[in-house]
C-alpha positions in Angstrom: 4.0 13.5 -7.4 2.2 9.9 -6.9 4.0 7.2 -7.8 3.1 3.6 -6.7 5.4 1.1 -8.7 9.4 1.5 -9.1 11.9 -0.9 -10.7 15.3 -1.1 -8.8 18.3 -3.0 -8.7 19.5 -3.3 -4.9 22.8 -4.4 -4.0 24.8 -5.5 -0.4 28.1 -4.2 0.0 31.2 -6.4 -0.6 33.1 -7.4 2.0 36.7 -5.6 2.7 39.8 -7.8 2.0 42.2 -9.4 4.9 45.1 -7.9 5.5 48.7 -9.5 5.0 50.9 -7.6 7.5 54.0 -8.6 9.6 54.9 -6.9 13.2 57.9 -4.6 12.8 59.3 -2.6 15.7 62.5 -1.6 17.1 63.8 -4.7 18.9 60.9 -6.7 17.2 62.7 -7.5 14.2 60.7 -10.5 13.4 57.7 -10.3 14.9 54.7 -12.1 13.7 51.7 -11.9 11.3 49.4 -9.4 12.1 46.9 -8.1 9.5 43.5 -7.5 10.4 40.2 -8.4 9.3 38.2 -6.5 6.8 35.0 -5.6 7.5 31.2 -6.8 7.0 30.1 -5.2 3.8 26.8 -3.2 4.6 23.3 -4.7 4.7 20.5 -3.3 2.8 17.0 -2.8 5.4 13.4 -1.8 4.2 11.5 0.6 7.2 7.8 1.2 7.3 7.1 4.6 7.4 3.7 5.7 7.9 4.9 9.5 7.3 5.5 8.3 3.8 2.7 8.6 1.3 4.3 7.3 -2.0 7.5 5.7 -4.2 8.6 9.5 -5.2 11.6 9.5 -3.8 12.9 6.4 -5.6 12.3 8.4 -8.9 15.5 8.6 -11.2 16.9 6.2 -9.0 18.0 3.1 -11.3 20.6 1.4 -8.8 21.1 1.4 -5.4 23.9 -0.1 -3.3 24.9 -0.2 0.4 28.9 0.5 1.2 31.4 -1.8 0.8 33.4 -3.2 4.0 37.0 -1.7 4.0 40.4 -3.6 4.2 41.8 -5.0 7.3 45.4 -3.0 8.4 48.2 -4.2 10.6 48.8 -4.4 13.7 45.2 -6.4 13.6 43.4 -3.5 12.9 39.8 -4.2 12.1 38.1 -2.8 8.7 35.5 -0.6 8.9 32.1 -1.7 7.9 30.1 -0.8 5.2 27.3 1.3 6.1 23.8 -0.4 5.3 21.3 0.9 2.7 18.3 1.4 4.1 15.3 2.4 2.4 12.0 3.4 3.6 8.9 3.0 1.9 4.9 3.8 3.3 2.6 1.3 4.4 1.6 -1.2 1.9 4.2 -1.7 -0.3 5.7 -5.2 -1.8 8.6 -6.0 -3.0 8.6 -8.3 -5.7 11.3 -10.0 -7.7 11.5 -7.8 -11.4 12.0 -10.7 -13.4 9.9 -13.2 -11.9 6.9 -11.2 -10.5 7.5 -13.1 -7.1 7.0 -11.5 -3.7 9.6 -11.4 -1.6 8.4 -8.8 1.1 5.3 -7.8 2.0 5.5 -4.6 4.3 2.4 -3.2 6.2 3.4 -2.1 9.6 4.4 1.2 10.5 7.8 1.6 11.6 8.9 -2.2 10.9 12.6 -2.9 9.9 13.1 -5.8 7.6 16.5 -7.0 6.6 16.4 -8.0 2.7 19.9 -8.5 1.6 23.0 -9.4 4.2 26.7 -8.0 3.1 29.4 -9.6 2.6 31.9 -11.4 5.2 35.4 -9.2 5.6 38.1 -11.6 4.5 40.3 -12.8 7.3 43.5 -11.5 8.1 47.4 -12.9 7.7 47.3 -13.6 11.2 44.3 -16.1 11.8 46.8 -18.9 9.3 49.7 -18.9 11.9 50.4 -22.5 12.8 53.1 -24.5 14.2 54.3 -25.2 10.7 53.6 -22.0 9.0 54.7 -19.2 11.0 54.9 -16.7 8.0 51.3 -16.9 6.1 51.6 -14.8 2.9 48.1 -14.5 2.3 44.6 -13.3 3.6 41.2 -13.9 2.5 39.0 -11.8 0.0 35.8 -10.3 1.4 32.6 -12.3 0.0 30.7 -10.6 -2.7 27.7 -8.8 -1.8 24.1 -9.7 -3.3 22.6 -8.1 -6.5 18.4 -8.3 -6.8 16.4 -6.6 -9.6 13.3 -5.6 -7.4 10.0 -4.3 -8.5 8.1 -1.9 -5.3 4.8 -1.8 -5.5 2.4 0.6 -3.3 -1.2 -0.7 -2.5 -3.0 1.6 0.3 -3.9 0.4 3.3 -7.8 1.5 4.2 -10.5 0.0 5.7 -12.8 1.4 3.0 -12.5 1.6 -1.0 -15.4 4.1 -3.0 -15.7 2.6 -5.9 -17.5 4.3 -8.7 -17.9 6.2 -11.8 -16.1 9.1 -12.6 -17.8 12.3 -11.0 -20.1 10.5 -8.9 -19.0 12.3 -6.1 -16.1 10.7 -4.6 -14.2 12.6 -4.2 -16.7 15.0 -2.3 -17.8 12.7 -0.1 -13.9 11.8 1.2 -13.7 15.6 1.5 -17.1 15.8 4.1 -16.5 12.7 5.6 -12.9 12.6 6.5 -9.5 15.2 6.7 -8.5 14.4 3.0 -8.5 17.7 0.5 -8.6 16.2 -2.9 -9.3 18.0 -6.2 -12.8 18.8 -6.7 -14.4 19.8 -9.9 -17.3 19.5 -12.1 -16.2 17.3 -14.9 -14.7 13.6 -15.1 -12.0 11.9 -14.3 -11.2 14.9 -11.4 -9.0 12.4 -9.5 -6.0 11.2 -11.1 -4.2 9.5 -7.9 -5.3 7.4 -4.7 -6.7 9.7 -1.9 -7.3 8.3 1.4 -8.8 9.8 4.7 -9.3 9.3 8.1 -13.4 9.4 9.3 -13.8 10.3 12.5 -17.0 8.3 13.8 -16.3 9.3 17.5 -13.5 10.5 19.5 -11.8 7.2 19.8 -13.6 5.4 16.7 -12.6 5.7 13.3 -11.9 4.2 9.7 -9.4 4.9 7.2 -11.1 5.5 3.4 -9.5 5.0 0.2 -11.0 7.1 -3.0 -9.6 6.2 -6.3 -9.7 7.3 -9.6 -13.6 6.5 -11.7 -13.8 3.3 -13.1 -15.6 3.3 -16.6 -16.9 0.0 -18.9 -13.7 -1.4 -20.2 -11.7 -0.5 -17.4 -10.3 -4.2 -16.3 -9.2 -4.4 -20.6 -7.1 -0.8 -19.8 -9.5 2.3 -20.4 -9.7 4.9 -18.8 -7.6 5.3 -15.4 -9.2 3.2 -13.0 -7.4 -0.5 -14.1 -3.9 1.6 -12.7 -5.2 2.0 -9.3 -7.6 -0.6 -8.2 -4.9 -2.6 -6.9 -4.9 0.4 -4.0 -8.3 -0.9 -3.2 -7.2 -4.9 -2.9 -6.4 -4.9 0.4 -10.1 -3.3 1.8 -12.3 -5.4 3.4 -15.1 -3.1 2.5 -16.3 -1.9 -0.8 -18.5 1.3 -1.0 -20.3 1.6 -4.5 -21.2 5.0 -5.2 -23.9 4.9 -8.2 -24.9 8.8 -9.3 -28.8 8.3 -9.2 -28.7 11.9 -11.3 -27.1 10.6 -14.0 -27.7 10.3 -17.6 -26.4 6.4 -17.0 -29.4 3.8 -15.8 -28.7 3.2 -11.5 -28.4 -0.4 -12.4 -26.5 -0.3 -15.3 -23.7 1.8 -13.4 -24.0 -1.3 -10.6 -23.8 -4.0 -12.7 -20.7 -2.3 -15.1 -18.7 -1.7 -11.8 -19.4 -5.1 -10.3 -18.3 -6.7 -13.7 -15.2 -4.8 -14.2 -14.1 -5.7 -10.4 -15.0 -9.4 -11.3 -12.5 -9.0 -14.2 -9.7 -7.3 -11.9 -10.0 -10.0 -9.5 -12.5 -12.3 -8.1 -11.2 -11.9 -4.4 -12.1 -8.5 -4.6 -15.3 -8.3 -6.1 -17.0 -11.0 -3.2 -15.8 -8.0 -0.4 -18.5 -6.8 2.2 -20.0 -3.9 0.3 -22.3 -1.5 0.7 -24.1 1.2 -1.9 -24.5 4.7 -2.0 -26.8 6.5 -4.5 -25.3 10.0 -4.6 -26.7 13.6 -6.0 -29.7 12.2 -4.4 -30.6 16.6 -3.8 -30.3 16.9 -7.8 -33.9 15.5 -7.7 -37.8 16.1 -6.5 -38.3 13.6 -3.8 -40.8 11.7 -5.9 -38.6 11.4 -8.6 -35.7 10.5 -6.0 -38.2 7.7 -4.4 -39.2 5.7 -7.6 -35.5 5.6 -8.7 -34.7 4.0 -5.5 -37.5 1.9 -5.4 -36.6 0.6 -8.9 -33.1 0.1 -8.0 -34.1 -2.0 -5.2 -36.4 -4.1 -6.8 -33.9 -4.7 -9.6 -31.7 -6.2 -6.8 -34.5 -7.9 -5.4 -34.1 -6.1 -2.2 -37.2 -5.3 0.2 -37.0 -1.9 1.1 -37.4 -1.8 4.9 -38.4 0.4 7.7 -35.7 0.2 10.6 -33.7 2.6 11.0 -30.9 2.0 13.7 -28.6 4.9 12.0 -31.1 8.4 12.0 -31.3 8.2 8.1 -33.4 10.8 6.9 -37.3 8.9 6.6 -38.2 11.3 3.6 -36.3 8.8 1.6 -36.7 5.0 0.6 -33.4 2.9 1.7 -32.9 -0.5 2.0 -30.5 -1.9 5.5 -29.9 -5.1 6.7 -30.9 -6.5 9.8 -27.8 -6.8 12.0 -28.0 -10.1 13.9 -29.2 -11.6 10.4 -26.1 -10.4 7.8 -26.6 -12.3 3.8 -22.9 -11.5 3.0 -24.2 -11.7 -0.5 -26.2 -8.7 -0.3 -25.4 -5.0 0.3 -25.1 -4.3 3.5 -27.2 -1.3 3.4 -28.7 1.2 0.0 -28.3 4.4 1.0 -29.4 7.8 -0.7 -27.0 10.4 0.2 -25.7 14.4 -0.7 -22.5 15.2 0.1 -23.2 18.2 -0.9 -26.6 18.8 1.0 -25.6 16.8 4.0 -28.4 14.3 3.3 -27.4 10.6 5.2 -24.1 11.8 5.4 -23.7 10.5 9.2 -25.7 7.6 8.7 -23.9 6.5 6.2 -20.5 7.0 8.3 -22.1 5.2 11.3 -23.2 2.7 9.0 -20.1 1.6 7.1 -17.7 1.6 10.5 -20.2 -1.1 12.0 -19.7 -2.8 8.5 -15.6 -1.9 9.2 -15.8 -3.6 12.6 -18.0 -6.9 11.3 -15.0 -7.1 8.7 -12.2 -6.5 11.5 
């Protein structure tokens, strides 16, 4: 099961109480003060682990508390301490404050250890007051409280690529071609229902990390449909990929422009990314009919479709790339038509969108 956002209330352990304790032994009749320390009430930590893919594990889990210290003994025995909570989360998750939306963590690295909450102090023991004038202290200190936080864990992906689309414009196939990721793949919308990311190999030591989320439909950034829930899993790529199904009973350019508008909505940060456009199902077409879409889709951008062709894209069809040592940020980086399905650009594009990674990087 997916889950991305958690409410919890964390909690430090208390530390344990001083003891009050007098040395009493054969021949020792009145032998001093000698009650230990408690001990340190247990810390809570937050690990990165990269092995973790989700907030599932919190599920059902309303309160969470780390050990209290124990009580110091005689004979200046030392309390045991509390043992710490620790809790371990993926990649990409914050920690906010529940009640007033603040962030208080923000943990991305793999295998990180963050200490969020500190335990109490163990009270000192009877023996620490002996003075000159007060040989027989009668009391010890209480350990300090612990500390209480109502904490809100929120899971935004890490990838170096977000598809952005509508729902069954292949997505979901493409991350399935390109990369290792096995998500759900059928012929109707709204197919995904979580996050999916996947590594793409581009070479044996070159790669990129994509994220493929569920469609985004008009109305999305005022709650409809289910792609509001899950573009925050998208916030931190540097690199958009808009996937416009050029088969589809929707206009190219109105799919662009919707997409681009409900991003704007969801946040402005996001929609001014690097991006780049795919026009997908590009095999469900003649290649006449396949050309004049994509020459119309260009020209509605205002883009000059162009003839280099650094990347092997197949020259059967119209595309539209930038010229690398001359990037308008404001532009797509490249127009690409592609089938997953029928392998068409499907390498290109890969090559393509890791040198658009690495500008970004």
């Amino acid at each position: 099961m997916f889950i991305d956002s958690v409410e919890l209330t964390v909690s430090s352990g208390k530390g344990g109480a001083g003891a009050v304790s007098f040395r009493r032994e054969k021949f020792m009749p009145k032998g001093g003060p000698d009650g230990g320390d408690g001990g340190k009430g247990g810390d809570v930590y937050f690990v990165v682990d990269k092995n973790t893919h989700t907030l599932s594990h919190f599920k059902g889990k309303k309160v969470l508390k780390a050990k209290n210290g124990r009580p110091g003994e005689g004979r200046k025995k030392h309390g045991k301490n509390g043992d710490p909570l620790v809790l371990i989360v993926p990649p990409g998750t914050e920690v906010r404050d529940a009640v007033t939306g603040e962030l208080l963590l923000d943990l991305i690295n793999d295998g990180e250890k963050v200490l969020f909450l500190e335990g109490g102090k163990g009270g000192k023991g009877n023996w620490h007051f002996k003075s000159p004038t007060n040989q027989r202290p009668t009391y010890a200190q209480p350990g300090l409280p612990g500390k209480t936080v109502q904490i809100r864990l929120e899971l935004k992906l890490i990838a170096d690529v977000g598809l952005v689309g509508f729902p069954n414009v292949g997505k979901s196939t493409l991350i399935s071609v390109l990369s290792n990721a096995k998500p759900e793949i059928a012929n109707y919308e709204f197919t995904t229902l979580t996050p999916k990311l996947g590594v793409v190999e581009v070479s044996e030591f070159e790669s990129f990390v994509m994220a493929d989320i569920p469609g985004i439909i008009g109305g999305a950034s005022e709650g409809k449909g289910l792609g509001l829930q899950f573009l925050k899993h998208i916030e931190r790529t540097k690199t958009l990929l808009y996937m416009i199904d050029i088969s589809s009973y929707r206009d190219p350019i109105t799919q662009y422009k919707t997409l681009k508008k409900e991003l704007n909505k969801f946040s402005e940060v996001l929609s001014k990314r690097s991006y780049a456009i795919a026009l997908t199902k590009i095999d469900a077409l003649s290649l006449e009919e396949a050309n004049e879409k994509i020459s119309k889709f260009l020209e509605s951008l205002k883009l000059k479709q162009n003839s280099e062709n650094r990347y092997g894209l197949d020259k059967n069809y119209r595309y539209f790339l930038q010229k690398k040592d001359d990037i308008d940020i404001e532009k797509p980086y490249f127009v690409f038509p592609i089938s997953a399905v029928s392998n068409i650009n499907i390498k290109p594009l890969s090559y393509a969108l890791y040198d658009l990674v690495k500008m970004n990087r």
